[in-house]
C-alpha positions in Angstrom: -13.4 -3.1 28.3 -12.9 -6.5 28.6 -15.9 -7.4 27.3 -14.6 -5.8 23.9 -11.7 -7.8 24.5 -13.0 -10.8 25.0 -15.6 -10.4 21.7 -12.5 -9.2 19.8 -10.6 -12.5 20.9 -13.8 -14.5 19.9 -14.1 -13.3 16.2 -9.7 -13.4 16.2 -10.5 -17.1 16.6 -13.3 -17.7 14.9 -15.0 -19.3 17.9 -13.8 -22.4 17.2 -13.3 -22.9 13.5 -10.3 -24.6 12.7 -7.1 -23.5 10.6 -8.4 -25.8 7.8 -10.9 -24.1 5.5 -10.1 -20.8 5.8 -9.0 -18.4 3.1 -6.7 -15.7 3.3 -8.5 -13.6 3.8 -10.1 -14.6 6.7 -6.4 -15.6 8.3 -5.5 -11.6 7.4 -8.3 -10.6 9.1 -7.5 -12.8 12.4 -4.2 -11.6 12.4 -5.4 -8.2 11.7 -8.2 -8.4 15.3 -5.0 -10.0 17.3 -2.5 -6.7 16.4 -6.0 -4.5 17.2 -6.4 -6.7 20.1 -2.5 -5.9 21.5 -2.4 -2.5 20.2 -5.7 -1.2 22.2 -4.7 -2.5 25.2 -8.1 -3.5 26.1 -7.3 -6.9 27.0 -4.2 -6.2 29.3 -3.7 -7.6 32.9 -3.5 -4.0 35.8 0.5 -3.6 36.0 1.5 -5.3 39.1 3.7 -3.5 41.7 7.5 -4.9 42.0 8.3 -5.1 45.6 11.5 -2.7 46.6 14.3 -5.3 46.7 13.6 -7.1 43.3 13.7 -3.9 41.7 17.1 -2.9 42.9 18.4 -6.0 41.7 17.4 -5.9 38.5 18.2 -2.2 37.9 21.4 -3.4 39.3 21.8 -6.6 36.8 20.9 -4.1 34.0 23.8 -1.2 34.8 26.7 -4.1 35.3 25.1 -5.5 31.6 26.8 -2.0 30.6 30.2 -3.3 31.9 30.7 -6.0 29.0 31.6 -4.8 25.6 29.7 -6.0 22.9 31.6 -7.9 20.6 32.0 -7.1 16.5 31.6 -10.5 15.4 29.8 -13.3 17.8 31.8 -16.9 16.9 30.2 -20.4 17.3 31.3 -22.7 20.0 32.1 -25.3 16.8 34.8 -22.6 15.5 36.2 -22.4 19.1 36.8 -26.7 19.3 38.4 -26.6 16.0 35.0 -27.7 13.8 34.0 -25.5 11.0 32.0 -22.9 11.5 28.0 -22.9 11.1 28.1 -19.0 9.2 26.3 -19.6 5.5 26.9 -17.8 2.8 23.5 -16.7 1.4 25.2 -15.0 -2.2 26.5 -18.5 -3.6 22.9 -20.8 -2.9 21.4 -21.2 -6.0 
């Protein structure tokens, strides 16, 4: 399997060539082996076990996440010191 990874990597990057030079289609079909590449799994790392401890915390860092509402509207730390605010309006950019 990793061999078909590894091959799949090679033509992904054109074993070597350079950005410069190469069509469209050739970039498409690049990006096209990569998302096989991911998508297969073929070239994934075996999971690795999370010792007891470490996962208790985290599970228990992702419960109390559940404890803080999540706000309607995030602000900007330039509305909250009196500065205008960074929001754009995308309608009136001509």
């Amino acid at each position: 399997m990793k061999r078909i990874g590894m091959s799949i990597l090679c033509a992904a990057l054109g074993a070597g060539q350079t950005a410069h030079g190469q069509g469209a289609n050739e970039i498409g079909q690049a990006t096209q082996a990569w998302l096989t590449l991911q998508s297969s799994n073929a070239a994934a790392a075996p999971a690795q076990p999370m010792p007891g401890a470490q996962a208790g915390a985290a599970y228990e860092r992702y419960l109390k996440s559940f404890e803080t509402a999540i706000p309607a509207h995030f602000g900007s730390s330039f509305e909250d010191a009196g500065r205008p605010s960074l929001d754009v309006n995308y309608r009136d950019m001509n």
